[in-house]
Biopython code that builds the backbone (N, CA, C, O; Angstrom):
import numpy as np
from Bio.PDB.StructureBuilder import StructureBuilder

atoms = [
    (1, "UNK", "N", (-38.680, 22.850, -77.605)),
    (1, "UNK", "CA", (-38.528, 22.028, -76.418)),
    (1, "UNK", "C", (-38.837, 22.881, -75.188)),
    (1, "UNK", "O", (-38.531, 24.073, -75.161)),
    (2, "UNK", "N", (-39.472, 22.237, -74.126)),
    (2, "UNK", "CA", (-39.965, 23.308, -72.713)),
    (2, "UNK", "C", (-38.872, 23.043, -71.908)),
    (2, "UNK", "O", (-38.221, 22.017, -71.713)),
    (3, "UNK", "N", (-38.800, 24.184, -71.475)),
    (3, "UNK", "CA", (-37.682, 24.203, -70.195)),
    (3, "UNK", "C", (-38.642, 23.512, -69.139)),
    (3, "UNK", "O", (-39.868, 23.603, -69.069)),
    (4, "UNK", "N", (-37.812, 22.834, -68.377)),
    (4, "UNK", "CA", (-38.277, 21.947, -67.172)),
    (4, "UNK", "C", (-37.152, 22.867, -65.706)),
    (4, "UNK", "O", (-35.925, 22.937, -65.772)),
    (5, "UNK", "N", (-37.839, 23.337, -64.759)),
    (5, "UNK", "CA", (-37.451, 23.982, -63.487)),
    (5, "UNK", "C", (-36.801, 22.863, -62.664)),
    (5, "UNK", "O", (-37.226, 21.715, -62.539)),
    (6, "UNK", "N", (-35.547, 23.468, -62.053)),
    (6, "UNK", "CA", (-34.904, 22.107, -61.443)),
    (6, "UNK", "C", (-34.630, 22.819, -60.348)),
    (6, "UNK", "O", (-34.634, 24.021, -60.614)),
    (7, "UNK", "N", (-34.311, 22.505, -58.840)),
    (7, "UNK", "CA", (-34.189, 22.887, -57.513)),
    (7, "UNK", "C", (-32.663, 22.147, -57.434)),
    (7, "UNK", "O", (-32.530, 20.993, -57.840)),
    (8, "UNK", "N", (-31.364, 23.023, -56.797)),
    (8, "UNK", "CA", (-30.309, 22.567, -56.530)),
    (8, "UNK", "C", (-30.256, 22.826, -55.104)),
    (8, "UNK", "O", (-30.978, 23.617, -54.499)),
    (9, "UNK", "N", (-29.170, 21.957, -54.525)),
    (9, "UNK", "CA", (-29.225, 21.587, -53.567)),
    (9, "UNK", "C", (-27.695, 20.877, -53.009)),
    (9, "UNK", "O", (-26.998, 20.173, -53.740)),
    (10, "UNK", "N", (-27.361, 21.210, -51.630)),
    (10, "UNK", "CA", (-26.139, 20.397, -50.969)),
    (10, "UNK", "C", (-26.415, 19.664, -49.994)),
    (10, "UNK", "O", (-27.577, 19.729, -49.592)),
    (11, "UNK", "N", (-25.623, 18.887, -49.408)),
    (11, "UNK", "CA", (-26.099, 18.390, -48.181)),
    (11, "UNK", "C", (-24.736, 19.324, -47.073)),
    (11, "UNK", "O", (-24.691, 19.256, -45.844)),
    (12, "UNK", "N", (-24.160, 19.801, -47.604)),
    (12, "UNK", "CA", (-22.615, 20.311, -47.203)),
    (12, "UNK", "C", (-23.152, 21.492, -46.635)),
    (12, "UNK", "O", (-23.827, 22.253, -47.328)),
    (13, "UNK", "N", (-22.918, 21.719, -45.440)),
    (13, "UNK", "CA", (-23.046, 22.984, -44.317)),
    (13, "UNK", "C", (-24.048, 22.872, -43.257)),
    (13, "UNK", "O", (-24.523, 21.767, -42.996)),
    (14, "UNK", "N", (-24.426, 23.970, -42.596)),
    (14, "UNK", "CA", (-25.279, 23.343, -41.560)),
    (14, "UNK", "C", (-26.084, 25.072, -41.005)),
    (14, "UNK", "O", (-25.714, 26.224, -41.230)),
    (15, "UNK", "N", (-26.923, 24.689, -40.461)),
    (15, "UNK", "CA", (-28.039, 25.620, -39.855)),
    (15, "UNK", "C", (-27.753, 25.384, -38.172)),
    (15, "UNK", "O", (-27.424, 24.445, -37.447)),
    (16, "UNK", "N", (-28.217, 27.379, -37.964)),
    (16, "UNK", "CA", (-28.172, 27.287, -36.568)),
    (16, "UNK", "C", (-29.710, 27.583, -36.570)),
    (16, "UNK", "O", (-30.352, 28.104, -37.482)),
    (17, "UNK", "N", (-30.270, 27.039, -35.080)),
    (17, "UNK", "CA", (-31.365, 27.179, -34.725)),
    (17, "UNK", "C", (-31.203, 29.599, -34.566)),
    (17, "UNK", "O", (-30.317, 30.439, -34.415)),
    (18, "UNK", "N", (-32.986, 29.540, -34.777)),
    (18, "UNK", "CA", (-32.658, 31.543, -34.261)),
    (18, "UNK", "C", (-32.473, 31.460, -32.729)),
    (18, "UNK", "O", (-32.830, 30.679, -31.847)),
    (19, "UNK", "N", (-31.602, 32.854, -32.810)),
    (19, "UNK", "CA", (-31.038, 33.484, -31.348)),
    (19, "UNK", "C", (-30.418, 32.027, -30.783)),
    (19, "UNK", "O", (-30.697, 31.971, -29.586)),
    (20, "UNK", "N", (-29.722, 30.896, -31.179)),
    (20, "UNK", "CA", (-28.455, 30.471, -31.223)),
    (20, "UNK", "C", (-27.667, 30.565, -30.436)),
    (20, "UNK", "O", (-26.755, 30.570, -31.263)),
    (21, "UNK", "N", (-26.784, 30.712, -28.841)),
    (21, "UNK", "CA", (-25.695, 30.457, -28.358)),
    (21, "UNK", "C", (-24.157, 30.118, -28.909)),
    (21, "UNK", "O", (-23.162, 30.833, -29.028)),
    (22, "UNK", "N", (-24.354, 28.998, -29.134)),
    (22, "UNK", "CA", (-23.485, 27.507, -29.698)),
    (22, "UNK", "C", (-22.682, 27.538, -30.271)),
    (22, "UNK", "O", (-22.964, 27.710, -31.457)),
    (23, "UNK", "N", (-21.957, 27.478, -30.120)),
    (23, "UNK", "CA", (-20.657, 27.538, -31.717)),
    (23, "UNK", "C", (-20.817, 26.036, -32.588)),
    (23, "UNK", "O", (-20.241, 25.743, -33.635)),
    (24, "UNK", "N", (-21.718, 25.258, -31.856)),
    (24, "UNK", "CA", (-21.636, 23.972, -32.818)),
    (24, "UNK", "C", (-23.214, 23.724, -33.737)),
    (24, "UNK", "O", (-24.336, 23.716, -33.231)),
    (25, "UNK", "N", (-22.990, 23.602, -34.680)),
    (25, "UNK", "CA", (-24.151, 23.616, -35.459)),
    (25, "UNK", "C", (-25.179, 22.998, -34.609)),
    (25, "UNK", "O", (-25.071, 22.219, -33.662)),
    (26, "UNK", "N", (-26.311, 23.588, -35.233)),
    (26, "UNK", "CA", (-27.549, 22.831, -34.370)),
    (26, "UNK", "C", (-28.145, 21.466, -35.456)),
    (26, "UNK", "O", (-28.154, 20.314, -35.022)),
    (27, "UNK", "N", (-28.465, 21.689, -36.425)),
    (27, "UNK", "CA", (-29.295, 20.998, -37.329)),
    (27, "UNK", "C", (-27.920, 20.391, -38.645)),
    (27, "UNK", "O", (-27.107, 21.281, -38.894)),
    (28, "UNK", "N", (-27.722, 19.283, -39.269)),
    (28, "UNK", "CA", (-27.202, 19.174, -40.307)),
    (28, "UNK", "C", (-28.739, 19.290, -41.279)),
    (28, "UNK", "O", (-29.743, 18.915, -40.674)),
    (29, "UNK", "N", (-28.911, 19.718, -42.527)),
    (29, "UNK", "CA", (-29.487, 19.640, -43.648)),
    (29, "UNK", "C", (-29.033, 19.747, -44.783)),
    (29, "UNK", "O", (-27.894, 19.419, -45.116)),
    (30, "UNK", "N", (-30.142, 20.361, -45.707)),
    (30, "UNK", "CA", (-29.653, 20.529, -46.890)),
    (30, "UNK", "C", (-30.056, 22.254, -47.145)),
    (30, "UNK", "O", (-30.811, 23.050, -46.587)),
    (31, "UNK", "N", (-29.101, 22.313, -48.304)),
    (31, "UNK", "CA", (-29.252, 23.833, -48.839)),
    (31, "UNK", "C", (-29.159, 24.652, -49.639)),
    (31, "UNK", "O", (-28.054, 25.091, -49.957)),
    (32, "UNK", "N", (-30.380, 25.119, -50.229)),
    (32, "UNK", "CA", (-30.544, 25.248, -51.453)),
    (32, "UNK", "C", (-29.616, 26.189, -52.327)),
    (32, "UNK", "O", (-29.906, 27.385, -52.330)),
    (33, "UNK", "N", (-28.905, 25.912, -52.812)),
    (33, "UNK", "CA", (-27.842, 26.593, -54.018)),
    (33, "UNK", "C", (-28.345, 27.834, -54.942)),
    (33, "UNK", "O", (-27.786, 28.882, -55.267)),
    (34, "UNK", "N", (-30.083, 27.098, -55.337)),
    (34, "UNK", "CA", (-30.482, 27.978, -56.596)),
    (34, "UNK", "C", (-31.409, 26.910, -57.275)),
    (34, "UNK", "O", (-31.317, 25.685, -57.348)),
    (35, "UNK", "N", (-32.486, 27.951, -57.826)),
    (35, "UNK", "CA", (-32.894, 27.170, -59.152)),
    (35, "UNK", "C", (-32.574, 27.965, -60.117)),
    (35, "UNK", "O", (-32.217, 29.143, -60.126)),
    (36, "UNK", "N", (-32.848, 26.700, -61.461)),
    (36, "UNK", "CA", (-32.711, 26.924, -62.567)),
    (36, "UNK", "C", (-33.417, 26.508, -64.198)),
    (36, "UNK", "O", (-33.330, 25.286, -64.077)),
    (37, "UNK", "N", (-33.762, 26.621, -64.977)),
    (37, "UNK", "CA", (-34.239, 26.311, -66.062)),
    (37, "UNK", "C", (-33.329, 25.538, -67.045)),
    (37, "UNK", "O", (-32.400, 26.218, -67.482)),
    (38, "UNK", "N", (-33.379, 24.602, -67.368)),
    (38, "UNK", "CA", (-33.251, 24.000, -68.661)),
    (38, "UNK", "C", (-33.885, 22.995, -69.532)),
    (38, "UNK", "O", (-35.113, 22.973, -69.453)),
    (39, "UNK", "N", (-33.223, 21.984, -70.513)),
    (39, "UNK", "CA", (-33.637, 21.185, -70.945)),
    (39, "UNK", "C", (-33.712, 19.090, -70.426)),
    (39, "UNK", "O", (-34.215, 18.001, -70.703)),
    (40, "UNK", "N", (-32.921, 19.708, -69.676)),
    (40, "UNK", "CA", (-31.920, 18.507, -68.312)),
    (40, "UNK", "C", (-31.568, 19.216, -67.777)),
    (40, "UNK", "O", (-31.488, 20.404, -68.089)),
    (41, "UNK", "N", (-31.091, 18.466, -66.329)),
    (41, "UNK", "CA", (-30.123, 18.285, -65.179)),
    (41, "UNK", "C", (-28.881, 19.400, -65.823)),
    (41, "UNK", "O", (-28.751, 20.600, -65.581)),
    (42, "UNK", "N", (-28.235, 18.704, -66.522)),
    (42, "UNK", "CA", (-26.826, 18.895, -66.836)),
    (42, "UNK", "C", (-27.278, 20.678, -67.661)),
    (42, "UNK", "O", (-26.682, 21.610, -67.123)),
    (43, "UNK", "N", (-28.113, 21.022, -68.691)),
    (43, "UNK", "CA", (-28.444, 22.183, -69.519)),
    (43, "UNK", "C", (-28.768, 22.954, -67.573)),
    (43, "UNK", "O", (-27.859, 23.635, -67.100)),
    (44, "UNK", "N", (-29.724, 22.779, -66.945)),
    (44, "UNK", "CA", (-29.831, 23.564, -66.026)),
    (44, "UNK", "C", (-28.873, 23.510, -65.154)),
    (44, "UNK", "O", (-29.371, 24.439, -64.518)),
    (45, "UNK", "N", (-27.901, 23.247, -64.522)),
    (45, "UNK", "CA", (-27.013, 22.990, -64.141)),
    (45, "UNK", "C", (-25.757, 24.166, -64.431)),
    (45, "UNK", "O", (-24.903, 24.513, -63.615)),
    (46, "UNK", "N", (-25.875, 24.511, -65.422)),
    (46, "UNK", "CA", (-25.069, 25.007, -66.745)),
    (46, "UNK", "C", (-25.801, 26.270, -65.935)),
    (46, "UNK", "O", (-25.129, 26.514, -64.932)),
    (47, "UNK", "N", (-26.542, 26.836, -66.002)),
    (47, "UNK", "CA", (-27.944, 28.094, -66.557)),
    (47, "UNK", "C", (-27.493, 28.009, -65.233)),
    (47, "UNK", "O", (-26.325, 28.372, -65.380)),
    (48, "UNK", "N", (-27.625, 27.784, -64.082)),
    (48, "UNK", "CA", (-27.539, 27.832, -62.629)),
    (48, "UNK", "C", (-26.258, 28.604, -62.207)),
    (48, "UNK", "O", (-26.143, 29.607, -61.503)),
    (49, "UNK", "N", (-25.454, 27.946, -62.758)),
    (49, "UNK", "CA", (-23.405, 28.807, -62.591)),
    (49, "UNK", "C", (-23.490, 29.539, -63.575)),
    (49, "UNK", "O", (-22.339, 29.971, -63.514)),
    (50, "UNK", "N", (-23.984, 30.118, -64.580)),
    (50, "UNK", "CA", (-24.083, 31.076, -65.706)),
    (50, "UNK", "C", (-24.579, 32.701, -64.897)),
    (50, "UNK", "O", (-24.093, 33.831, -64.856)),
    (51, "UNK", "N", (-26.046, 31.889, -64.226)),
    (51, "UNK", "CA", (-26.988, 33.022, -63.786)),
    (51, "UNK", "C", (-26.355, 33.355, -61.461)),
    (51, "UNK", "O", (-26.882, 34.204, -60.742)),
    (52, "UNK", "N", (-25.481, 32.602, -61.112)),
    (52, "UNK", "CA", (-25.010, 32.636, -59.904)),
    (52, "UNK", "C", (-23.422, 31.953, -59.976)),
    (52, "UNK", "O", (-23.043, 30.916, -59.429)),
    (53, "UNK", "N", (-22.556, 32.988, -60.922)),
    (53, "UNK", "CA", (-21.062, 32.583, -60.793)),
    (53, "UNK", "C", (-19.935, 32.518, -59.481)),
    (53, "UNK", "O", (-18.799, 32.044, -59.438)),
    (54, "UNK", "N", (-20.825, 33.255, -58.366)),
    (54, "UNK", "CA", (-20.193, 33.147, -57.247)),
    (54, "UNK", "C", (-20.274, 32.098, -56.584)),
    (54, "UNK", "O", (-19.668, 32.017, -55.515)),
    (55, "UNK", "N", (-21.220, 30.805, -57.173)),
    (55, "UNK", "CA", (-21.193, 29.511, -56.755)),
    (55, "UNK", "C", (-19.682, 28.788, -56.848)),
    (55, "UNK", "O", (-19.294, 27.839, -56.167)),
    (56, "UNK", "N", (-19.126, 29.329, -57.628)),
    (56, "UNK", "CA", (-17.723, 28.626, -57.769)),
    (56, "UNK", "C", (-16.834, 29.272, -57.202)),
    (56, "UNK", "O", (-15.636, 29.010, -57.314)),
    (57, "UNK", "N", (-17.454, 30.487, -56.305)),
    (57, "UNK", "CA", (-16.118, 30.820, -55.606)),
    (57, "UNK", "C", (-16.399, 30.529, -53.826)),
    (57, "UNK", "O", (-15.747, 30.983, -52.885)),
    (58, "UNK", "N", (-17.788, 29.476, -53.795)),
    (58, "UNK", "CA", (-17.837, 28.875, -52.426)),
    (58, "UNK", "C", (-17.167, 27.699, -52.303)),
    (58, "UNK", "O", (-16.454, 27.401, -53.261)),
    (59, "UNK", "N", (-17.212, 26.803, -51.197)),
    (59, "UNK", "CA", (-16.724, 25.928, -50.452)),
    (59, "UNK", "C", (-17.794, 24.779, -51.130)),
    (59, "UNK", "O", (-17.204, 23.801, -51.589)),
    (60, "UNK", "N", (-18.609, 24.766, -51.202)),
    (60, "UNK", "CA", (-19.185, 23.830, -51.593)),
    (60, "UNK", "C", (-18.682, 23.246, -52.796)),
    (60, "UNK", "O", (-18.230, 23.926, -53.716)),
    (61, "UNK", "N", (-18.774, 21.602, -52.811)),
    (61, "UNK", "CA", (-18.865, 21.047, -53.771)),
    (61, "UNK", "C", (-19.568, 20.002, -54.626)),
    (61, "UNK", "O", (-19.402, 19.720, -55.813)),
    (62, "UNK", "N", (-20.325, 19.544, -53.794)),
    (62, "UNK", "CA", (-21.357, 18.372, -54.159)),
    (62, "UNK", "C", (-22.405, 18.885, -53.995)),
    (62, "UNK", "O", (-22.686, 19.341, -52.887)),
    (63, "UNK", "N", (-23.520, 18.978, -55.336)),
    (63, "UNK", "CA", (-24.634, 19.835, -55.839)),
    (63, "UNK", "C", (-25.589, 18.643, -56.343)),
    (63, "UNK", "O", (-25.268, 17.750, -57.127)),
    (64, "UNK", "N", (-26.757, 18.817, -55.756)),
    (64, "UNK", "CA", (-27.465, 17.336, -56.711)),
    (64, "UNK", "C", (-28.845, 18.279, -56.874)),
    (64, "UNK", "O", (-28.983, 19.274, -56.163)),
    (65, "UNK", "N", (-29.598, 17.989, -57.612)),
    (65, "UNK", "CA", (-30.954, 18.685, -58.085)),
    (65, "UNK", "C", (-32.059, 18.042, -58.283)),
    (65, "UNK", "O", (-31.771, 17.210, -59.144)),
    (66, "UNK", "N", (-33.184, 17.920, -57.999)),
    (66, "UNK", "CA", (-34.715, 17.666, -58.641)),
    (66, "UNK", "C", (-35.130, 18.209, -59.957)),
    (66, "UNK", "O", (-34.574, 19.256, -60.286)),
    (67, "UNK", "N", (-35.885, 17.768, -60.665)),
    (67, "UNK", "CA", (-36.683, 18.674, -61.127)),
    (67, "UNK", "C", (-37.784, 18.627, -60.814)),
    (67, "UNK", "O", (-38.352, 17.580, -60.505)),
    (68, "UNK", "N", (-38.503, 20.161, -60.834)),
    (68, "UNK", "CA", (-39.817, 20.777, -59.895)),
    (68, "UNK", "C", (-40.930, 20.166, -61.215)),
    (68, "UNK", "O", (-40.825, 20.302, -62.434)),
    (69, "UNK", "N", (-42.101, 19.387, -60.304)),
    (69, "UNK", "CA", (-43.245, 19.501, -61.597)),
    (69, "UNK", "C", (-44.055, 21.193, -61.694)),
    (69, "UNK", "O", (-43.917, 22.159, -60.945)),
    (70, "UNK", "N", (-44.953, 21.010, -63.007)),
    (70, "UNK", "CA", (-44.853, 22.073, -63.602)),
    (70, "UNK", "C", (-45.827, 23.202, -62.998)),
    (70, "UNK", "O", (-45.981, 24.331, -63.463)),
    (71, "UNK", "N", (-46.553, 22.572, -61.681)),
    (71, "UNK", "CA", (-47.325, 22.933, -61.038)),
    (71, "UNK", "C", (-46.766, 23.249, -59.259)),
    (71, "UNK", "O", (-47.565, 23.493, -58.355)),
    (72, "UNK", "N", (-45.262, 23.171, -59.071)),
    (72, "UNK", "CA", (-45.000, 22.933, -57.870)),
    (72, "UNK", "C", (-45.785, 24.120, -57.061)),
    (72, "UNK", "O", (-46.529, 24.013, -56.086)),
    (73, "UNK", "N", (-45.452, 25.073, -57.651)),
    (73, "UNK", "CA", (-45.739, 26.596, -56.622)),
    (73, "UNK", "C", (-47.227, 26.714, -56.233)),
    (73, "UNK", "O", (-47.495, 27.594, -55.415)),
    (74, "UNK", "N", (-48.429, 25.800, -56.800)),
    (74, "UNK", "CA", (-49.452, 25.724, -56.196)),
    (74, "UNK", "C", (-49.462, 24.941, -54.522)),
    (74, "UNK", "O", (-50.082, 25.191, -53.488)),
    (75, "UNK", "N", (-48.442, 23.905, -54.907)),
    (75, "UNK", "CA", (-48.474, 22.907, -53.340)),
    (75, "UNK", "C", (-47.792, 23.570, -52.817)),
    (75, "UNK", "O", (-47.150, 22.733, -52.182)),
    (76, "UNK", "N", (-47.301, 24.691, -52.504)),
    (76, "UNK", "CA", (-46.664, 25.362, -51.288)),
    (76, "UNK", "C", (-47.662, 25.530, -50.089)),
    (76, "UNK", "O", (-48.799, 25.992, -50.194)),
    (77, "UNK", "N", (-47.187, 25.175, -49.164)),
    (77, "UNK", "CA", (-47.347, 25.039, -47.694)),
    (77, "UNK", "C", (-46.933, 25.361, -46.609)),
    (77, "UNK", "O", (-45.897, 24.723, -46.420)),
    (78, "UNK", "N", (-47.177, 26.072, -45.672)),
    (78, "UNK", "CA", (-46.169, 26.305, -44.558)),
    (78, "UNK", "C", (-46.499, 25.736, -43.215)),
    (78, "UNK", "O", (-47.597, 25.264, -42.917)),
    (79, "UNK", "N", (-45.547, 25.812, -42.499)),
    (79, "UNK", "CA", (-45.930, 24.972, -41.587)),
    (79, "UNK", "C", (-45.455, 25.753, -40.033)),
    (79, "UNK", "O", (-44.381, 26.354, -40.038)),
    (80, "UNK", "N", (-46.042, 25.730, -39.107)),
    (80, "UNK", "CA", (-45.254, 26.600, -37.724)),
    (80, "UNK", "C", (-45.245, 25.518, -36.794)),
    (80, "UNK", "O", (-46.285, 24.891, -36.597)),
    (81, "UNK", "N", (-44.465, 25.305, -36.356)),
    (81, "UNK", "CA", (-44.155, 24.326, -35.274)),
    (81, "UNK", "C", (-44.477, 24.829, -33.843)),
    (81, "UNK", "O", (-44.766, 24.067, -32.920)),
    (82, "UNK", "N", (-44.395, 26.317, -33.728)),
    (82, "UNK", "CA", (-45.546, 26.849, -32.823)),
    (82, "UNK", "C", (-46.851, 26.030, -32.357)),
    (82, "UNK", "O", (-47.190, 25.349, -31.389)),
    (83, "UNK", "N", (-47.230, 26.333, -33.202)),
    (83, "UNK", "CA", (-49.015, 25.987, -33.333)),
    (83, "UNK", "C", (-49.048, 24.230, -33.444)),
    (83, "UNK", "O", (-50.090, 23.679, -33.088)),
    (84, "UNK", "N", (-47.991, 23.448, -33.900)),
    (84, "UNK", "CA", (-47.649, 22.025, -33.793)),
    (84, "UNK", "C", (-47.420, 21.569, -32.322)),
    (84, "UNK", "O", (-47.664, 20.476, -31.811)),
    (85, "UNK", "N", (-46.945, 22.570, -31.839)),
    (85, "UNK", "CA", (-46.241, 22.203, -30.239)),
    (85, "UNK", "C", (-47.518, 22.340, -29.327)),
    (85, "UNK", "O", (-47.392, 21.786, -28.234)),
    (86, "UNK", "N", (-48.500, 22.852, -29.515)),
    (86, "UNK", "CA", (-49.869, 22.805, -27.936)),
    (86, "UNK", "C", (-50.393, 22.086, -29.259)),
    (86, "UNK", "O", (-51.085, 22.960, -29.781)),
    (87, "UNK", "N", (-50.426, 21.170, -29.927)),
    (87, "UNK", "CA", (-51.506, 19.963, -30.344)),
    (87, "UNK", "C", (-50.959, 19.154, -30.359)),
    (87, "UNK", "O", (-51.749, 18.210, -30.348)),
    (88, "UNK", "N", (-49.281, 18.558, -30.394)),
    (88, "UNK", "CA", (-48.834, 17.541, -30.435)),
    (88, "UNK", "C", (-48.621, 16.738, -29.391)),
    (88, "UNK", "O", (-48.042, 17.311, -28.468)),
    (89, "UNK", "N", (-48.994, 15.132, -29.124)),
    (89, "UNK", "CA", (-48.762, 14.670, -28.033)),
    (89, "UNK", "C", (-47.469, 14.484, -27.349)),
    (89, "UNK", "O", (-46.602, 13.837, -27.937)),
    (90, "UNK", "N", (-47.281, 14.868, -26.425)),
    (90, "UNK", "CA", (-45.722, 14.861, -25.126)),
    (90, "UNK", "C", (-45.512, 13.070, -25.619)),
    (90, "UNK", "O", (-46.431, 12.291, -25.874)),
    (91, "UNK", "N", (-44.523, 12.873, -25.634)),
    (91, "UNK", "CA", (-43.566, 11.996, -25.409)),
    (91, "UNK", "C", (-43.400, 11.520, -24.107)),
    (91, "UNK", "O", (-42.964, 12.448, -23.425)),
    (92, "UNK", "N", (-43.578, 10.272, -23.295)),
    (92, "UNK", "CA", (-43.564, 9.811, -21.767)),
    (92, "UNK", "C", (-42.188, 8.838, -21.767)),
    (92, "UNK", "O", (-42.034, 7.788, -22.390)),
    (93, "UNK", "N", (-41.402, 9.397, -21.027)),
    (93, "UNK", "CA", (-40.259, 8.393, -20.846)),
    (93, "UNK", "C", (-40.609, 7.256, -19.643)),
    (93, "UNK", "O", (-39.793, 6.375, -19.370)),
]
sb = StructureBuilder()
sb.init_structure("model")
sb.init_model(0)
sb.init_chain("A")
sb.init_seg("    ")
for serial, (resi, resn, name, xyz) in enumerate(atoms, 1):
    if name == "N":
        sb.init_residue(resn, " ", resi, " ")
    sb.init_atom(name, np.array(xyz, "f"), 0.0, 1.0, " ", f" {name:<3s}", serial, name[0])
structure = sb.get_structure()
């Protein structure tokens, strides 16, 4: 049987923008826990707290996962919001 790659994930915590002020979060998202290998969800899942046991000694508790197709790491992309910001059109109130 092939192991199938799965991406974990929370929606629980939050991101500061860099060089930051604020004491109040800037962004809510999500955040990635870990990947892992198995046969399912639940087998990788397993392999995930096996191979990162200090997951159970965070705050987090609600973990949900994808699984990655078998080609993901070719569609990687990046993106700079730099270079987005002098081509994107201004907004007119």
């Amino acid at each position: 049987m092939k192991l199938k790659k799965y991406i974990f994930l929370t929606q629980e915590g939050y991101t500061y923008q860099p060089n930051t002020h604020s004491i109040e979060p800037d962004i809510e998202n999500l955040q990635v826990t870990g990947f892992a290998l198995g046969s399912d969800p639940d087998d990788a899942f397993k392999s995930l707290l096996n191979e990162n046991e200090y997951l159970l000694q965070t705050k987090f508790n609600e973990i949900f996962c994808y699984q990655l197709d078998d080609y993901f790491e070719e569609s990687k992309r990046y993106f700079h919001l730099s270079e987005m910001r002098k081509d994107y059109p201004k907004k007119t109130e």
